[in-house]
Backbone as JSON, one array per atom type, in Angstrom:
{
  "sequence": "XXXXXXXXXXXXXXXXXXXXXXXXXXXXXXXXXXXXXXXXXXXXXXXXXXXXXXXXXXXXXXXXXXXXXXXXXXXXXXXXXXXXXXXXXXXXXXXXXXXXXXXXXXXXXXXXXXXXXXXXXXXXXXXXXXXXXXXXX",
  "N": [[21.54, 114.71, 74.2], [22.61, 112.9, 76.77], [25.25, 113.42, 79.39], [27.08, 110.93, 79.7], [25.99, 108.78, 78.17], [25.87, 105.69, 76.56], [27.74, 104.78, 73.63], [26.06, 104.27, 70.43], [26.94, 100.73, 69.37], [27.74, 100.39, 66.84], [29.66, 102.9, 66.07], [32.62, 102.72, 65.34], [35.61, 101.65, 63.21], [37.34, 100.42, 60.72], [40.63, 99.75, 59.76], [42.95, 99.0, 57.41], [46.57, 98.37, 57.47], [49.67, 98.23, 56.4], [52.52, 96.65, 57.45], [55.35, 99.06, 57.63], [58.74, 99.02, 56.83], [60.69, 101.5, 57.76], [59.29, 100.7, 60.28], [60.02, 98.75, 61.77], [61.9, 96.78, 64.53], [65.39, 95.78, 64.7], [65.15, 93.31, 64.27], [63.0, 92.52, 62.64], [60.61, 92.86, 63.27], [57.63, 95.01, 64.28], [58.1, 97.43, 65.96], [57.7, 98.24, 69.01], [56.63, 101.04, 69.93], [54.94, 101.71, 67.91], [52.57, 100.92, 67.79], [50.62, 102.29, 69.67], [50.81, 104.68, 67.79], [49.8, 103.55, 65.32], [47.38, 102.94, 67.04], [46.78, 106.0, 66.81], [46.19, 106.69, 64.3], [43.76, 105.12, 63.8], [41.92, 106.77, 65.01], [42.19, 108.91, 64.17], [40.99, 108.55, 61.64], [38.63, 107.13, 61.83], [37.05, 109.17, 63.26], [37.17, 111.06, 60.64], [35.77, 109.21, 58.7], [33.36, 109.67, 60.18], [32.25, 112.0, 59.14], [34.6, 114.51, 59.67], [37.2, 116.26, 60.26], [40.17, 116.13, 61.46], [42.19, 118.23, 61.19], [40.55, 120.77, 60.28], [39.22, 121.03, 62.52], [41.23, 121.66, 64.41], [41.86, 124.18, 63.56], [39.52, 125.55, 64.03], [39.9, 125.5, 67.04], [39.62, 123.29, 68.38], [40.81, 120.83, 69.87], [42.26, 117.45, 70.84], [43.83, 115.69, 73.76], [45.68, 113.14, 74.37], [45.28, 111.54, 77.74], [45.5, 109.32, 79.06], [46.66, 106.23, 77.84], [46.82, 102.55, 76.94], [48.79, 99.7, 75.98], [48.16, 96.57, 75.13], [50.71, 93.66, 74.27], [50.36, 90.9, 72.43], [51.07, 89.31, 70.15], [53.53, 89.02, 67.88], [54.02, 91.45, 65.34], [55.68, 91.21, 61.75], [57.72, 92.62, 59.57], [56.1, 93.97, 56.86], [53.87, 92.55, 56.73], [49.6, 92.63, 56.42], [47.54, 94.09, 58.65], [44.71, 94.7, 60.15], [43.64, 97.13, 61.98], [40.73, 97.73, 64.34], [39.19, 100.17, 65.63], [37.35, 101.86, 68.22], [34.61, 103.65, 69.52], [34.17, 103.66, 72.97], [32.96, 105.2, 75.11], [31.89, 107.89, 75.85], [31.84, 111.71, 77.12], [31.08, 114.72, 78.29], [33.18, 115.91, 78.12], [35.39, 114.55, 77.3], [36.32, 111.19, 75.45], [35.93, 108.24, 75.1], [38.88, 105.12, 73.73], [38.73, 101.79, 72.29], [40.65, 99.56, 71.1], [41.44, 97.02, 68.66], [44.1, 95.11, 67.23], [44.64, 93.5, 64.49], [46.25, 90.85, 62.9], [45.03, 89.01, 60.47], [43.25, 86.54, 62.03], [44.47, 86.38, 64.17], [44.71, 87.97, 67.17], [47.1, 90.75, 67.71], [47.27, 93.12, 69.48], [45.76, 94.79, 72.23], [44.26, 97.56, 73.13], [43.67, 101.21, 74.59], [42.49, 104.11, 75.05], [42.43, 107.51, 76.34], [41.34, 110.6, 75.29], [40.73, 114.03, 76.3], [38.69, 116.5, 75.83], [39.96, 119.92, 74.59], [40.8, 123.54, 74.36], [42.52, 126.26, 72.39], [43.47, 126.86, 74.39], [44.75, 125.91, 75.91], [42.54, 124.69, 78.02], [40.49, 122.95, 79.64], [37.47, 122.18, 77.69], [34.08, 121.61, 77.07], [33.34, 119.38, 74.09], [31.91, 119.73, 71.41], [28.62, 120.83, 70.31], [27.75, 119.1, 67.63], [29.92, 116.9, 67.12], [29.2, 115.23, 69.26], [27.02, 113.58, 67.85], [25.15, 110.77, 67.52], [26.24, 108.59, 64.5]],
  "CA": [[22.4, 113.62, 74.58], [23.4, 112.68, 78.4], [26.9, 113.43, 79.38], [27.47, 109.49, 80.32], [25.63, 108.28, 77.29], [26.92, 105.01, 76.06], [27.92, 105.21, 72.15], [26.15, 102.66, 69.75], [28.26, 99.63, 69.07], [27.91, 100.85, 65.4], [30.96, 103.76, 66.48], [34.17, 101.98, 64.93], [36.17, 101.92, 62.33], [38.34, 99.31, 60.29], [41.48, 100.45, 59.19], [44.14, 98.08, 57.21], [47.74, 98.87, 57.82], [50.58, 97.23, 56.07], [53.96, 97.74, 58.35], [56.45, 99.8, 56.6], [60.08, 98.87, 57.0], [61.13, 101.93, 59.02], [58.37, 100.5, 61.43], [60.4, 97.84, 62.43], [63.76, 96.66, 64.77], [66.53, 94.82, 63.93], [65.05, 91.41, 64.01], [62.31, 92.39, 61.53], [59.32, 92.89, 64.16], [56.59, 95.68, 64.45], [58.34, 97.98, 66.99], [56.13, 98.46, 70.25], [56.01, 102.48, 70.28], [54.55, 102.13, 66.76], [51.12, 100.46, 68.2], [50.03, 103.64, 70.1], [50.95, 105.85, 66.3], [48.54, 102.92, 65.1], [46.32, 103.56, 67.37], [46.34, 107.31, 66.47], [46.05, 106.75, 63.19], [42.26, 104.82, 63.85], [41.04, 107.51, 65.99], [41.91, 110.11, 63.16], [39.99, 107.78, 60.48], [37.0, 107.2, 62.9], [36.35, 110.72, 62.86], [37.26, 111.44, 59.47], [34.46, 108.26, 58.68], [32.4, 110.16, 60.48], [32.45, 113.38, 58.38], [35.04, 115.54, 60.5], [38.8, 116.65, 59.79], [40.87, 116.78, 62.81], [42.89, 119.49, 60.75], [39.82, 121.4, 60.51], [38.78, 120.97, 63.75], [42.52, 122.29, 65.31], [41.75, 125.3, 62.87], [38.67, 125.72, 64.86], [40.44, 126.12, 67.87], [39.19, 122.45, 68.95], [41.75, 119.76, 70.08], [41.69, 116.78, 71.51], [44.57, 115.81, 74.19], [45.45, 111.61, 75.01], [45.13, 111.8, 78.51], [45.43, 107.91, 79.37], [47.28, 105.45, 77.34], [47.55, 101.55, 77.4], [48.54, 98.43, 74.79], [48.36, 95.0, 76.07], [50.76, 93.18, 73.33], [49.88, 89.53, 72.48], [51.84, 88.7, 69.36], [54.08, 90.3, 66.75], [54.09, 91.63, 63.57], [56.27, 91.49, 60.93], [57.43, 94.04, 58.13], [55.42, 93.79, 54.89], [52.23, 92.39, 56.95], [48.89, 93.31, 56.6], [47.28, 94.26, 59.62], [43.48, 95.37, 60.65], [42.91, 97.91, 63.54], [39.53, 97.85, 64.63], [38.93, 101.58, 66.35], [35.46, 101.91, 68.53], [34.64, 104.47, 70.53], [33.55, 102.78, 74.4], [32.48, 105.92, 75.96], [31.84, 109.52, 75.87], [30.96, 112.25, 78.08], [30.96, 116.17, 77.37], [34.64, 116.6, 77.71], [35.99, 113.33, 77.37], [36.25, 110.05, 74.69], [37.93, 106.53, 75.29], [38.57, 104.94, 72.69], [39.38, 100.79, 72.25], [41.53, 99.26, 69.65], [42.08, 95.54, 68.5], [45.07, 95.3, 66.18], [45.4, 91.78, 64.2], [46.29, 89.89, 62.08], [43.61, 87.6, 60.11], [41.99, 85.96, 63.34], [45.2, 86.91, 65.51], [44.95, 89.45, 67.62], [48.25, 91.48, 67.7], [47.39, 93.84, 70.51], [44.74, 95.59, 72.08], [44.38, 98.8, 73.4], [42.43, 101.57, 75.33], [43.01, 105.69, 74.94], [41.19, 108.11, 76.52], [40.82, 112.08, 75.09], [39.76, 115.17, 76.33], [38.58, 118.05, 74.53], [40.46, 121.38, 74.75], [40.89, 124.66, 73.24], [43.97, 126.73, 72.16], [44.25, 127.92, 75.91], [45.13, 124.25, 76.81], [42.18, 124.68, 78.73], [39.01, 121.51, 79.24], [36.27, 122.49, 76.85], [32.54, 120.63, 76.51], [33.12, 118.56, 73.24], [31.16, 120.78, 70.48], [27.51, 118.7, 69.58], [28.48, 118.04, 66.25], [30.79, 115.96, 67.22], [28.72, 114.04, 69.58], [25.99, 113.17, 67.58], [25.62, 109.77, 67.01], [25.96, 108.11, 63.51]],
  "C": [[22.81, 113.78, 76.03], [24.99, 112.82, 77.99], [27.4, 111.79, 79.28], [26.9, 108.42, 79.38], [26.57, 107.38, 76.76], [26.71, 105.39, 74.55], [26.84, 103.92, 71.93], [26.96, 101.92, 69.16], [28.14, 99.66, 67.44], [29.42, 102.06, 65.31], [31.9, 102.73, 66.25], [34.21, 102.21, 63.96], [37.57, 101.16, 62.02], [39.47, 100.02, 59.56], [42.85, 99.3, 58.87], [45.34, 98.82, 56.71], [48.74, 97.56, 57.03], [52.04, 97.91, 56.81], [55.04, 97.57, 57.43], [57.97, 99.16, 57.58], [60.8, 99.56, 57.79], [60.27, 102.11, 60.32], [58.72, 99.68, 62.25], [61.76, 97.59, 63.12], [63.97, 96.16, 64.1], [65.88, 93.21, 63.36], [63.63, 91.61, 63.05], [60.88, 92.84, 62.3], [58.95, 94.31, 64.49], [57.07, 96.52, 65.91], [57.37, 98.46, 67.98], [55.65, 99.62, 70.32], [55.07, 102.7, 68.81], [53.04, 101.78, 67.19], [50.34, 101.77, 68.0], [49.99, 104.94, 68.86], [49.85, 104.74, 65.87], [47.32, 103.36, 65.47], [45.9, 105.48, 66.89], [45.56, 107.79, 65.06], [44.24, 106.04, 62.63], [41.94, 106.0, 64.25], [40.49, 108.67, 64.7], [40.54, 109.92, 62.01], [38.85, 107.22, 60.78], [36.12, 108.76, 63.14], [36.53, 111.44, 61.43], [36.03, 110.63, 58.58], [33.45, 109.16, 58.93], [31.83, 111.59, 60.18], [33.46, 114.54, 58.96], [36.54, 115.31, 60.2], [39.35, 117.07, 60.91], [41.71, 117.82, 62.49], [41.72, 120.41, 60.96], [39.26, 121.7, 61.57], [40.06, 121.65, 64.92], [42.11, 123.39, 64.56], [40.32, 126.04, 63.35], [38.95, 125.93, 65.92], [39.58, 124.62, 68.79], [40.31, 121.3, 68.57], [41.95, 118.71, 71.3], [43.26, 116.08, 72.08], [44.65, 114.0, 74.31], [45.77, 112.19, 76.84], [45.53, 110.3, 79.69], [45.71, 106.88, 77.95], [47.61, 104.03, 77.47], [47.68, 100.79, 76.05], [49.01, 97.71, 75.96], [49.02, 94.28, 74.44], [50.38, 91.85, 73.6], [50.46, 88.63, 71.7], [52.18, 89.67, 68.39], [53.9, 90.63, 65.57], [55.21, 91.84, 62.95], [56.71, 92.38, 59.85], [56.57, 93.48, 56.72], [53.82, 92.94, 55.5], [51.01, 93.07, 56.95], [48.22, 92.68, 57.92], [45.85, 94.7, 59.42], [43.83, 96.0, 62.15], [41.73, 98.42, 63.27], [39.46, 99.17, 66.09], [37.44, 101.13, 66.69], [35.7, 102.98, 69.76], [33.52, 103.69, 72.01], [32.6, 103.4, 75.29], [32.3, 107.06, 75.83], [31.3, 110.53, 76.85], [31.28, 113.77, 77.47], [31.73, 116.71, 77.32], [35.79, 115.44, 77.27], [35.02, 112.45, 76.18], [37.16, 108.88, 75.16], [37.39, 105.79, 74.49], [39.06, 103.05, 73.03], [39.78, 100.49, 71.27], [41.63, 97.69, 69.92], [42.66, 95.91, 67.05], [44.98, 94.12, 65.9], [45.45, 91.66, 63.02], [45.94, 88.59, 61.49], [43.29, 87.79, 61.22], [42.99, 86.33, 64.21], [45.34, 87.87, 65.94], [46.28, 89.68, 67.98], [48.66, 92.21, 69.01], [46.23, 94.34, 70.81], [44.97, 96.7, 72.91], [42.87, 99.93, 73.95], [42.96, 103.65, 75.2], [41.93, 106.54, 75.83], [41.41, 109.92, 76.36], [40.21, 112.79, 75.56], [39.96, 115.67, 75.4], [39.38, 119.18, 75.04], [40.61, 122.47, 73.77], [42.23, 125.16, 72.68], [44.53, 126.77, 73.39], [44.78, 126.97, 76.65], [44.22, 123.55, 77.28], [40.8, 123.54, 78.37], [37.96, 122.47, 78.66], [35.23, 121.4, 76.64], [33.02, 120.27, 74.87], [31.45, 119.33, 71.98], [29.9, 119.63, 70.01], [27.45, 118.32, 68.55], [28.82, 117.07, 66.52], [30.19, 114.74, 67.95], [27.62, 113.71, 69.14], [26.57, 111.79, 67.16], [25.43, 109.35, 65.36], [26.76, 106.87, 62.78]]
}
C-alpha cells in the first residue's frame, strides 16, 4: 500500500443513534459538544466493522490521538430522535487517518464533520499505523 493511498469509497460505516435525554439542553435540543462524542462513537464502530477492537488495540500499545477537529452544524436534533451517522474514512497515510461524518436525520442532514488521527504508542510518540489496520476491506 502507498502512504497517500486513497481508501475505497466502500470504507464507512452507518451507525443509528437515538439521543438520550442527558444529551440534551434546556430547550430539548441535541447539545453541540455531543456531535464530536458522535462522531467518536462512528470511528470506534468503523473499525470494530472492520474486525478490530480499539480496546485491544490500546492493549497493544497502539493508540490513535484526534489531532484536528471540525462540525459544521446545519439543523437540530431533538431528544428521543433517531439519527444516522454515516462514518467514512477520506484518507490515510502511514501515520495518519481523516475521517468524515454526515449526521441526519431521514434526508436532513444534521451536521457534518471532518477528524483527523494519528497513530501513537504508549510513549505518546508518532508511530507508522500497523498493516493490519491498513488493509483495505
Amino acid at each position: 500500500m502507498k502512504a497517500d493511498s486513497p481508501p475505497s469509497p466502500l470504507i464507512q460505516h452507518t451507525l443509528a443513534i437515538r439521543v438520550r435525554y442527558p444529551e440534551v439542553d434546556a430547550m430539548g435540543y441535541l447539545h453541540h459538544s455531543r456531535f464530536l462524542q458522535y462522531f467518536e462513537m462512528g470511528r470506534i464502530e468503523l473499525l470494530r466493522d472492520r474486525g478490530h477492537s480499539y480496546g485491544d488495540l490500546e492493549r497493544d500499545g497502539i493508540f490513535f490521538v484526534v489531532v484536528k477537529a471540525e462540525c459544521r452544524y446545519k439543523s437540530p436534533a431533538k431528544y428521543d430522535q433517531e439519527l444516522t451517522l454515516i462514518t467514512r474514512i477520506a484518507r490515510q497515510t502511514a501515520v495518519r487517518i481523516d475521517h468524515t461524518y454526515e449526521l441526519k436525520r431521514g434526508n436532513t442532514v444534521l451536521a457534518e464533520g471532518a477528524t483527523t488521527i494519528a497513530c501513537v504508542g504508549k510513549d505518546g510518540q508518532l508511530r507508522e499505523i500497523p498493516e493490519y489496520l491498513s488493509k483495505r476491506s
